[in-house]
C-alpha positions as a Markdown table, in Angstrom:
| # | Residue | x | y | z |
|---|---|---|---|---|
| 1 | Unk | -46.5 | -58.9 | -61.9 |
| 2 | Unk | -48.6 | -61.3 | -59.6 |
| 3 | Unk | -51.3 | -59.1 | -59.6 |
| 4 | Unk | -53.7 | -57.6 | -61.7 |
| 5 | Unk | -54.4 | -54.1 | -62.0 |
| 6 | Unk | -57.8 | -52.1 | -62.6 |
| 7 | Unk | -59.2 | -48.7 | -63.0 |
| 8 | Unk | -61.9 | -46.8 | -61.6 |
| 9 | Unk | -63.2 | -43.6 | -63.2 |
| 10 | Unk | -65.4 | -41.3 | -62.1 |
| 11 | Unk | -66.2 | -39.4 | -65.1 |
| 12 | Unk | -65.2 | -35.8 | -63.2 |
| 13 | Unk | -66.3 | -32.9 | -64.6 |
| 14 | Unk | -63.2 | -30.4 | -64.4 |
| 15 | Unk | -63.8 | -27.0 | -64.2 |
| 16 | Unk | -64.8 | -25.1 | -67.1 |
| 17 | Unk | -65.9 | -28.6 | -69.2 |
| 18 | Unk | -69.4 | -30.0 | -69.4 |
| 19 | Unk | -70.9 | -33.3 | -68.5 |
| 20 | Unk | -70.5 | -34.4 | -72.6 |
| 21 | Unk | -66.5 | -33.5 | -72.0 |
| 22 | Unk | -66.0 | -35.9 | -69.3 |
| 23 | Unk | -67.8 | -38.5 | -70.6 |
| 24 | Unk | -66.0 | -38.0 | -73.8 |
| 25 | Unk | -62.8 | -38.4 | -71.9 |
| 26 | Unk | -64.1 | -41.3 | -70.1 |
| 27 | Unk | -64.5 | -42.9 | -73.4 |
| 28 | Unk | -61.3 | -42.4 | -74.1 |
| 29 | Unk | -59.7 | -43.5 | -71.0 |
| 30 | Unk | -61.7 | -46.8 | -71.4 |
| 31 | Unk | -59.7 | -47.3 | -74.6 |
| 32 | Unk | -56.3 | -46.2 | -72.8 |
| 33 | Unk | -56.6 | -48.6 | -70.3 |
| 34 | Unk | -57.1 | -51.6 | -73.0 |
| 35 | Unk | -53.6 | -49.9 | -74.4 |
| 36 | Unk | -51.7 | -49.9 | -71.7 |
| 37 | Unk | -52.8 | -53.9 | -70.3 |
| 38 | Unk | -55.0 | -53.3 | -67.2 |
| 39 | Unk | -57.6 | -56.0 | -67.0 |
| 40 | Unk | -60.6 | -53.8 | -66.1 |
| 41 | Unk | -61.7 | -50.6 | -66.5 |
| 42 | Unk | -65.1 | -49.9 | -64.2 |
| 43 | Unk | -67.6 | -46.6 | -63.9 |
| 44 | Unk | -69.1 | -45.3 | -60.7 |
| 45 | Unk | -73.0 | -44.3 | -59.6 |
| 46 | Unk | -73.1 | -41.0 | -58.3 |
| 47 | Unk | -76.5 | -38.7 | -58.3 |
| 48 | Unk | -77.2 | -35.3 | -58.2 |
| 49 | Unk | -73.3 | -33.7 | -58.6 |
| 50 | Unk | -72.5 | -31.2 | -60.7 |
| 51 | Unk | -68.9 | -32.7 | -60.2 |
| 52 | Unk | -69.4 | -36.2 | -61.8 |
| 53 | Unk | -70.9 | -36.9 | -64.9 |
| 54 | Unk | -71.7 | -40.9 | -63.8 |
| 55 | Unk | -75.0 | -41.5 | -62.9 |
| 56 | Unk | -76.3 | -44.5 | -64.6 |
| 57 | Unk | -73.4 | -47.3 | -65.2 |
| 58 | Unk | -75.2 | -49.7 | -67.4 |
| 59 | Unk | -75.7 | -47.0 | -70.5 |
| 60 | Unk | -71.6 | -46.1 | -70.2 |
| 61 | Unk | -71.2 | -49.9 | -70.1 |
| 62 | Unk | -72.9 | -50.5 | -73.1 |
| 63 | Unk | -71.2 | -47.7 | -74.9 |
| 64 | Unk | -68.1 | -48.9 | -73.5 |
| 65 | Unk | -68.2 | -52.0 | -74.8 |
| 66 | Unk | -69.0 | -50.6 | -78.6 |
| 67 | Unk | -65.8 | -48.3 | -78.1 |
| 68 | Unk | -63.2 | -50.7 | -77.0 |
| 69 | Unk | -62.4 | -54.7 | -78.2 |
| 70 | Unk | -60.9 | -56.8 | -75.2 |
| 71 | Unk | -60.9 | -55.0 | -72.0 |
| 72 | Unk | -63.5 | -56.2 | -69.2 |
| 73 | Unk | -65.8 | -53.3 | -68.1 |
| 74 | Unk | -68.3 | -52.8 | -65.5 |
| 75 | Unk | -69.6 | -51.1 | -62.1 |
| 76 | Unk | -68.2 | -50.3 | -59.6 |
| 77 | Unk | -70.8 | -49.9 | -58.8 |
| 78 | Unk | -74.9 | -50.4 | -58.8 |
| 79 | Unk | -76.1 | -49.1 | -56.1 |
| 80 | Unk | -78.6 | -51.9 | -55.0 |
| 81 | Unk | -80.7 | -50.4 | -52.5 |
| 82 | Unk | -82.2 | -48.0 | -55.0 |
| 83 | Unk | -83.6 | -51.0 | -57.5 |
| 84 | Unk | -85.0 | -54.2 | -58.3 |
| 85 | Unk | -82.8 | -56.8 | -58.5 |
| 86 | Unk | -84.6 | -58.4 | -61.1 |
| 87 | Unk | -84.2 | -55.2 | -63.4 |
| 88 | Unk | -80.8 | -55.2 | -62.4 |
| 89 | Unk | -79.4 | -58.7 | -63.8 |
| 90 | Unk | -82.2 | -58.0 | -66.8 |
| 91 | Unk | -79.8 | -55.1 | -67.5 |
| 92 | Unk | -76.5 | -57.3 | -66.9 |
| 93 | Unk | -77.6 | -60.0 | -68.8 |
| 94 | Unk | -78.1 | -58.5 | -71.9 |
| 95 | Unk | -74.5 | -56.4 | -71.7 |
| 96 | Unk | -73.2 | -59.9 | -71.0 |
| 97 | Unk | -74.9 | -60.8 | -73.9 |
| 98 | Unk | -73.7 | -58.5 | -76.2 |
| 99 | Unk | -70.5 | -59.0 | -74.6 |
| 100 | Unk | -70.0 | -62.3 | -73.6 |
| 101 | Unk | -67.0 | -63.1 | -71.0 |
| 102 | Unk | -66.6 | -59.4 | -70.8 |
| 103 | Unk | -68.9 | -58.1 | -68.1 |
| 104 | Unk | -68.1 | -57.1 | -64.6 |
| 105 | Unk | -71.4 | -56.2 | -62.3 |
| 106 | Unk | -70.5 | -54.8 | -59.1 |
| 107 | Unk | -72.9 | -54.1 | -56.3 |
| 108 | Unk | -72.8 | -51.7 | -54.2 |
| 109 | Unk | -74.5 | -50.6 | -50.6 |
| 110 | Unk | -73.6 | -46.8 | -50.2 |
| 111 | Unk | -76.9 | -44.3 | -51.8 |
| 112 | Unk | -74.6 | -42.7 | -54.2 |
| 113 | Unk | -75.8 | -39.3 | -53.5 |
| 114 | Unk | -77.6 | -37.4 | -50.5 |
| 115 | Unk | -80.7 | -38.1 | -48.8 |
| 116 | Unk | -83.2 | -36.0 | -51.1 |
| 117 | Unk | -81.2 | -38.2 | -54.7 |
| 118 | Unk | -82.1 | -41.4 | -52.7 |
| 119 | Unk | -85.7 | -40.0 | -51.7 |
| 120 | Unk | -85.9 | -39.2 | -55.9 |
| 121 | Unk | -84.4 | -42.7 | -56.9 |
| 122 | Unk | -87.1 | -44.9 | -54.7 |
| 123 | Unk | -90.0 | -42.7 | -55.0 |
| 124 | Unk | -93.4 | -44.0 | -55.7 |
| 125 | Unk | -91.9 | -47.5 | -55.3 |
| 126 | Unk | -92.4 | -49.7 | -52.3 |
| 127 | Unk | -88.8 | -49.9 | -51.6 |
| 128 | Unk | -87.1 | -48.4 | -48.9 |
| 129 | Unk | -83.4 | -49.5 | -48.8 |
| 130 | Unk | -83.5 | -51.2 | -45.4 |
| 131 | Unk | -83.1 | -55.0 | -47.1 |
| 132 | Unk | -79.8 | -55.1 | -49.0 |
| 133 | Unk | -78.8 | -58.8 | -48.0 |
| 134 | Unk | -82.0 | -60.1 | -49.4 |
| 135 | Unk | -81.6 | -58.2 | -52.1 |
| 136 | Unk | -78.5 | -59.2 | -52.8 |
| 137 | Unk | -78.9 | -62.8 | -52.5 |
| 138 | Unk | -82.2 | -62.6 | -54.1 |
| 139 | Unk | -80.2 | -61.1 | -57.4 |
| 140 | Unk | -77.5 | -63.7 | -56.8 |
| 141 | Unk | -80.7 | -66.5 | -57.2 |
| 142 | Unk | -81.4 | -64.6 | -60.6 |
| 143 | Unk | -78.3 | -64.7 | -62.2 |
| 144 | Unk | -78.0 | -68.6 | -61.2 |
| 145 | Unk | -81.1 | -69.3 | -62.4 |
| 146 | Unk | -82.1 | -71.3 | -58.7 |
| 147 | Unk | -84.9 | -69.0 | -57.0 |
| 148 | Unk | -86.4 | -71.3 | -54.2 |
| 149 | Unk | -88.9 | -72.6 | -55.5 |
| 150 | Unk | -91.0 | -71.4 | -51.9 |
| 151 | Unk | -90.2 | -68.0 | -53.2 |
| 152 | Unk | -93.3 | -65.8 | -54.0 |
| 153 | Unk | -91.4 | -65.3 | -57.2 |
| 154 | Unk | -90.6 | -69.5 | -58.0 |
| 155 | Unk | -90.3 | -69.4 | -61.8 |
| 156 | Unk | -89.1 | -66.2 | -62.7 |
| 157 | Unk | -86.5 | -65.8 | -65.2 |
| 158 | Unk | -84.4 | -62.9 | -66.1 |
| 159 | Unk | -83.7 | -63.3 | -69.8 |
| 160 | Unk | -81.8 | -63.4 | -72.3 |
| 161 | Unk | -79.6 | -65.9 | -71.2 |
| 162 | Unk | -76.1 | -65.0 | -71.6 |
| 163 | Unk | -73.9 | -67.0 | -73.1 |
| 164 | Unk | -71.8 | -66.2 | -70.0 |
| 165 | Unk | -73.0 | -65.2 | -66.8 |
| 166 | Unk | -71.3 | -61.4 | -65.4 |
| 167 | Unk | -68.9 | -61.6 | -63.1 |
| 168 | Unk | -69.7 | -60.8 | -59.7 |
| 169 | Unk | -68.5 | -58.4 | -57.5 |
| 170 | Unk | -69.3 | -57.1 | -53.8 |
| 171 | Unk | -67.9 | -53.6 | -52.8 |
| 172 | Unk | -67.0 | -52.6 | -49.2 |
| 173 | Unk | -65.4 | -51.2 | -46.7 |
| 174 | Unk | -66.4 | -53.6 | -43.6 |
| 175 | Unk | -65.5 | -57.3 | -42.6 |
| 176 | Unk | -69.7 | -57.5 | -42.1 |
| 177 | Unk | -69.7 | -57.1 | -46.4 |
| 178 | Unk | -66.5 | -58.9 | -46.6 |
| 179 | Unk | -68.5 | -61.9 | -45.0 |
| 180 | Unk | -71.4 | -61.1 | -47.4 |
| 181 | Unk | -69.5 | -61.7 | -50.1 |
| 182 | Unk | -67.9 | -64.9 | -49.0 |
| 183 | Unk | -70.8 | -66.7 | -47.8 |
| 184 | Unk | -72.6 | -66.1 | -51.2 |
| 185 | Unk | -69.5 | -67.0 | -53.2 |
| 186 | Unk | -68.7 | -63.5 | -54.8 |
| 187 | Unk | -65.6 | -62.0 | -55.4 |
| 188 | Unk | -65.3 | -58.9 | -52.6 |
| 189 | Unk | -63.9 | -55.2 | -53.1 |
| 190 | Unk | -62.8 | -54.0 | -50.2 |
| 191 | Unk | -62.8 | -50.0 | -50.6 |
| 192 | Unk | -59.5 | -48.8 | -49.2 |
| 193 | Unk | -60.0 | -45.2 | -50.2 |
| 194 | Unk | -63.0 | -45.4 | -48.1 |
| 195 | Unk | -61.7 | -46.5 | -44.9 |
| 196 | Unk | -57.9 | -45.4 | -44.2 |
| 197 | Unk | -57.8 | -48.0 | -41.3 |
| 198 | Unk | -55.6 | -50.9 | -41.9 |
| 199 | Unk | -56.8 | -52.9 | -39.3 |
| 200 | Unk | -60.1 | -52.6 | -40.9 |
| 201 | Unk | -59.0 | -54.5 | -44.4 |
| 202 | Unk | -57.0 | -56.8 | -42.0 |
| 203 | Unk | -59.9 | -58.0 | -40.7 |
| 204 | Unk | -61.9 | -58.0 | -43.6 |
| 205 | Unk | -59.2 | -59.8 | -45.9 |
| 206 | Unk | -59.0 | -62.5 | -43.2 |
| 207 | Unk | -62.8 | -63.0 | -42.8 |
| 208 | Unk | -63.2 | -63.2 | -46.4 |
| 209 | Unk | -60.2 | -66.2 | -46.4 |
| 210 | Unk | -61.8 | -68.3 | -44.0 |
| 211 | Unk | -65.2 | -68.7 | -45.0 |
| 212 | Unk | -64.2 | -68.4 | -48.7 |
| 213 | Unk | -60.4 | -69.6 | -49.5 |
| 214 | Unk | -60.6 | -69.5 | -53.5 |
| 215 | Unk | -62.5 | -66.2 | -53.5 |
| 216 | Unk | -60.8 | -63.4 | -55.4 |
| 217 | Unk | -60.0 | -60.4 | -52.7 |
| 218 | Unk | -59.8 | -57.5 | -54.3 |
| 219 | Unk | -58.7 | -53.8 | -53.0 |
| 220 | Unk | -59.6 | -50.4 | -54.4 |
| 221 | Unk | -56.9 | -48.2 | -53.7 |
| 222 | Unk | -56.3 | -44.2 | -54.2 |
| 223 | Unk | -53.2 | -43.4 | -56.1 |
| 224 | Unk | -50.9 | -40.8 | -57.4 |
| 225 | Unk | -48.0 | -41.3 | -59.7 |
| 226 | Unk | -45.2 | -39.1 | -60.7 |
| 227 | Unk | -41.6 | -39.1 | -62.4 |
| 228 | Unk | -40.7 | -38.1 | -58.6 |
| 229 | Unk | -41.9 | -38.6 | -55.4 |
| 230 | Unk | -42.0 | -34.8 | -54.3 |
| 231 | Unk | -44.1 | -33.9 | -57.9 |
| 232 | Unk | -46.4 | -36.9 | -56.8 |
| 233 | Unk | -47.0 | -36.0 | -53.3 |
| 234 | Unk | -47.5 | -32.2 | -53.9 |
| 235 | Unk | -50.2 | -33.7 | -56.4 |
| 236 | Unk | -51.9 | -35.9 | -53.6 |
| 237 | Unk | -52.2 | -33.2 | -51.3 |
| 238 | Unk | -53.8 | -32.9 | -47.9 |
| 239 | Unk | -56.6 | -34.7 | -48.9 |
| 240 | Unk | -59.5 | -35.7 | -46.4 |
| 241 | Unk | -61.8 | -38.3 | -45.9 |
| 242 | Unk | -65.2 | -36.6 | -44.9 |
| 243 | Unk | -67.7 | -39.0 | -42.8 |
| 244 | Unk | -71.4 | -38.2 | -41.1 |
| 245 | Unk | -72.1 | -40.2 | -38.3 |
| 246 | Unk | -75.9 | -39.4 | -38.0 |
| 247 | Unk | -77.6 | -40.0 | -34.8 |
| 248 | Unk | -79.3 | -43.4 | -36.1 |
| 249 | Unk | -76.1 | -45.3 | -36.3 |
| 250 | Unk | -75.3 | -45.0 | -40.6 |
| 251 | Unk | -72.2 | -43.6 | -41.8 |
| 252 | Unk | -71.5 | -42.2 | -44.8 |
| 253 | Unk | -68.2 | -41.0 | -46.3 |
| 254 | Unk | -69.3 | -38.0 | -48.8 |
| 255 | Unk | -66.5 | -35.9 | -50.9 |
| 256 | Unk | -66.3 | -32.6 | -48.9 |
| 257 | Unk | -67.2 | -30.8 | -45.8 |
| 258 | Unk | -70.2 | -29.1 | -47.6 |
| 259 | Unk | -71.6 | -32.4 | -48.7 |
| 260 | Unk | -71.8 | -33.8 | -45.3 |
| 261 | Unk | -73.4 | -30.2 | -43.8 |
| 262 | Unk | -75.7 | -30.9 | -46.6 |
| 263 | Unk | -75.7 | -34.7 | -45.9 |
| 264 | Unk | -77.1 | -33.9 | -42.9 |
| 265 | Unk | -79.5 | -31.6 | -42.8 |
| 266 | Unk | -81.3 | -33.7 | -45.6 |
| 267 | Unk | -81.5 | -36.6 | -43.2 |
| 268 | Unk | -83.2 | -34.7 | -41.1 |
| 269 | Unk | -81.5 | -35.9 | -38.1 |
| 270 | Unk | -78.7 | -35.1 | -35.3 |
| 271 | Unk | -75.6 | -36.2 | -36.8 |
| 272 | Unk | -71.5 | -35.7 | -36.6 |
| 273 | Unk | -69.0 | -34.7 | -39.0 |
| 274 | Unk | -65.3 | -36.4 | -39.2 |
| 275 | Unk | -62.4 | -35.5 | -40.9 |
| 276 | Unk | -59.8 | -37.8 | -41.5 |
| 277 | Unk | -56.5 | -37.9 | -43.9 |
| 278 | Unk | -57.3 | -39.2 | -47.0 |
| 279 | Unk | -55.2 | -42.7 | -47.7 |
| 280 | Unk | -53.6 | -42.3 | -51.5 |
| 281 | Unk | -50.6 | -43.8 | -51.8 |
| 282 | Unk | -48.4 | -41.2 | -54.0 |
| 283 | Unk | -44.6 | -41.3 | -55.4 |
| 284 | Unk | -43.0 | -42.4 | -58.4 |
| 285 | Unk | -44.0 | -45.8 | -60.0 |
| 286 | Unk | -41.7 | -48.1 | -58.8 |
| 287 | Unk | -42.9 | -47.0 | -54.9 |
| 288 | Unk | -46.4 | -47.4 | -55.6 |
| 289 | Unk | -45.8 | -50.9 | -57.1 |
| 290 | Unk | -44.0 | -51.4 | -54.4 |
| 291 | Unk | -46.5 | -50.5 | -51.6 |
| 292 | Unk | -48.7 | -52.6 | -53.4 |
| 293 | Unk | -46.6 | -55.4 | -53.7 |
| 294 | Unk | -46.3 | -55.4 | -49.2 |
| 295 | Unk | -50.4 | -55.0 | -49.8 |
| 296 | Unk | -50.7 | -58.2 | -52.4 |
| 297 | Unk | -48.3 | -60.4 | -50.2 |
| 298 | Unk | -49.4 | -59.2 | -46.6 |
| 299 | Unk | -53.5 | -59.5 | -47.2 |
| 300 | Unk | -53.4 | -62.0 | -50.0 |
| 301 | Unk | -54.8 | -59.6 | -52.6 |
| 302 | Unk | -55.5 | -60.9 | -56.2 |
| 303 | Unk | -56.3 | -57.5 | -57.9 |
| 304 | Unk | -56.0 | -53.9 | -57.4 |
| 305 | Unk | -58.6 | -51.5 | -58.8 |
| 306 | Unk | -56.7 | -48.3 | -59.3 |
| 307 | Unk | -58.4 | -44.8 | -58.6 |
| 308 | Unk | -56.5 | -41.3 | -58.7 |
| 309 | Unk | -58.6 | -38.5 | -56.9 |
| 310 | Unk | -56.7 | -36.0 | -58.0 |
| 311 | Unk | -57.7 | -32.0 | -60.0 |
| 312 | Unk | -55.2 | -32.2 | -62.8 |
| 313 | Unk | -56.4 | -34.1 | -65.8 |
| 314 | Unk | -53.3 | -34.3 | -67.9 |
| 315 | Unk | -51.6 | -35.7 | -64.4 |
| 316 | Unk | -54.4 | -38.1 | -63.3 |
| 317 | Unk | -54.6 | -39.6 | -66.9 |
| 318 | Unk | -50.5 | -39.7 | -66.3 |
| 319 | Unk | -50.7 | -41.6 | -63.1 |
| 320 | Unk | -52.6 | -44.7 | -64.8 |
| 321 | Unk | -50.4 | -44.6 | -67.8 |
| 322 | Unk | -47.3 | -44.6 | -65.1 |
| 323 | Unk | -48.9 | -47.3 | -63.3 |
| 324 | Unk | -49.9 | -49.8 | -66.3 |
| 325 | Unk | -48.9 | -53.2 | -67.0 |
| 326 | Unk | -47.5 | -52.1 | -70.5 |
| 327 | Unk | -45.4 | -49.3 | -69.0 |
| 328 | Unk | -44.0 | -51.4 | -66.3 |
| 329 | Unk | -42.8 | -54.1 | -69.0 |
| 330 | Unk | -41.6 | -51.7 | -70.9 |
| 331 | Unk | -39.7 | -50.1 | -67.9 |
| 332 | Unk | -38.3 | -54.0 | -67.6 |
| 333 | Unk | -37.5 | -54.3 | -71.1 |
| 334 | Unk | -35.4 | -50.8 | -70.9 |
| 335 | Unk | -34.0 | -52.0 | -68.0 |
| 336 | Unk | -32.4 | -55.4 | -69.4 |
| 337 | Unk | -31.1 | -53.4 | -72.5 |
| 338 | Unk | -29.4 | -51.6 | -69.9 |
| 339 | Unk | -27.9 | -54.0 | -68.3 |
| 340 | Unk | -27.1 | -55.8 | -71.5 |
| 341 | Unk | -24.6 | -52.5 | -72.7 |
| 342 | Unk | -23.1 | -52.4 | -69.2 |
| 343 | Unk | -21.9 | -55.6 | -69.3 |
């Protein structure tokens, strides 16, 4: 495999089971994910959802790392708008510290939740969202060590000192954060689950190249696995992308209908709601890999970060263990036996 693969979990909250029971199984996928080879297993930020049980990456991280031995973990991701940057590598630093070479710490732009979660999350601070470049570079400055020394802040440190720095990661869904990343020297996620429109990670992947040729391009893709391609596309569904396009030019892509009526209404201003098919690339194993395969060789990508929006539990935790590293060499393994008896 040229590529590597990673996971994504959202801690869902199936029906019936409590917030303890999905992190419980997040736990356990964690350690799954180490079995079966992938190179990453990250956690999401979401607020104010009875539906997900991640709202604070850095505490599953840490219990992550105390449940599992090799695997890289991290976020995917913090949702930067809502904090201080300096809190946020303080965090970072001392995971990488307990975990050295192991941390992953990606930054995110979307709120995470509705209007009245982000209203909660920056209240009675003097924050307000609107400066996520500055924020970003000034938390870039942090980890490096190398704020200006005109900065109001010249000196500051955020300690411990690792004994090596967290990887760095931008997510997005734009060739505007695809340039982001790339001019600062990050590695860039480009969200493909988000945005269904190829031309979209064309541009994105090839803005990234330019300005940033040894960066690693990454893509975040929603998948479905199953011993057939009918099981895994009746699995997959009709699924939709849901997006608000309120009347001061944001967008945001929220998980139903309801949440964008809601969406809206909290902003407290005109808006639009747009469906749009869902992107998940469904059918057995060896099509996925293959779809992936045209994605790695067309767009130059250097790692996929696997996510599998899908109800079924025992079929979602299927789909990554269909879709591992360890299955697929075992599937080669089985396959030169094979061909061994035959001849």
């Amino acid at each position: 495999m040229v590529y590597k693969l990673g996971l994504l979990d959202q801690s869902p909250i199936y029906p019936s089971a409590s917030a303890f029971d999905a992190l419980q199984k997040t736990i356990n996928l964690a350690q799954k994910a180490e079995e079966w080879g992938y190179s990453r297993f990250w956690v999401s930020e979401h607020h104010h959802t009875e539906k997900l049980a991640g709202s604070s990456p850095e505490v599953l991280i840490s219990y992550l790392f105390a449940r599992t031995n090799s695997i890289r973990i991290g976020s995917g991701g913090v949702m930067l708008q809502h904090y201080s940057p300096y809190k946020v590598v303080e965090n970072y630093h001392v995971l990488s510290t307990l975990a050295p070479g192991r941390v992953d710490l990606g930054i995110g732009k979307a709120p995470g939740g509705l209007p009245l979660s982000t209203k909660a999350l920056q209240f009675g601070t003097m924050n307000d969202g609107t400066d996520f470049e500055s924020r970003l570079a000034f938390l870039d400055k942090l980890i490096e060590n190398s704020v200006d020394e005109s900065h109001p802040l010249a000196g500051i440190q955020a300690t411990p000192e690792p004994p090596e720095k967290p990887e760095k990661f931008l997510l997005g869904a734009s060739a505007g954060s695809a340039e982001m990343a790339a001019k600062l020297g990050w590695n860039y996620v480009f969200a493909r689950f988000i945005d269904s429109d190829i031309t979209v990670l064309e541009k994105a992947a090839r803005v990234y190249r330019n300005i940033y040729p040894n960066g690693r391009f990454v893509v975040s893709v929603a998948v479905v696995a199953a011993p057939s391609q009918q099981e895994a596309e009746q699995l997959a569904g009709d699924q939709k992308i849901v997006k608000v396009h309120l009347q001061s030019g944001r967008t945001v892509t929220v998980q139903s209908v309801e949440q964008a009526e809601n969406y809206g209404k909290q902003a407290g201003e005109s808006y639009k709601i747009e469906e749009r098919k869902a992107n998940i690339i469904a059918g057995t194993p060896l099509f996925v890999k293959d779809v992936l395969t045209h994605l790695h060789k067309t767009y130059q990508v250097d790692e996929f970060i696997l996510h599998v929006p899908i109800h079924q539990e025992n079929e979602r935790i299927r789909s990554f263990q269909l879709l591992s590293p360890l299955y697929a060499n075992e599937q080669n393994l089985n396959k030169e036996e094979n061909e061994k008896h035959v001849s």
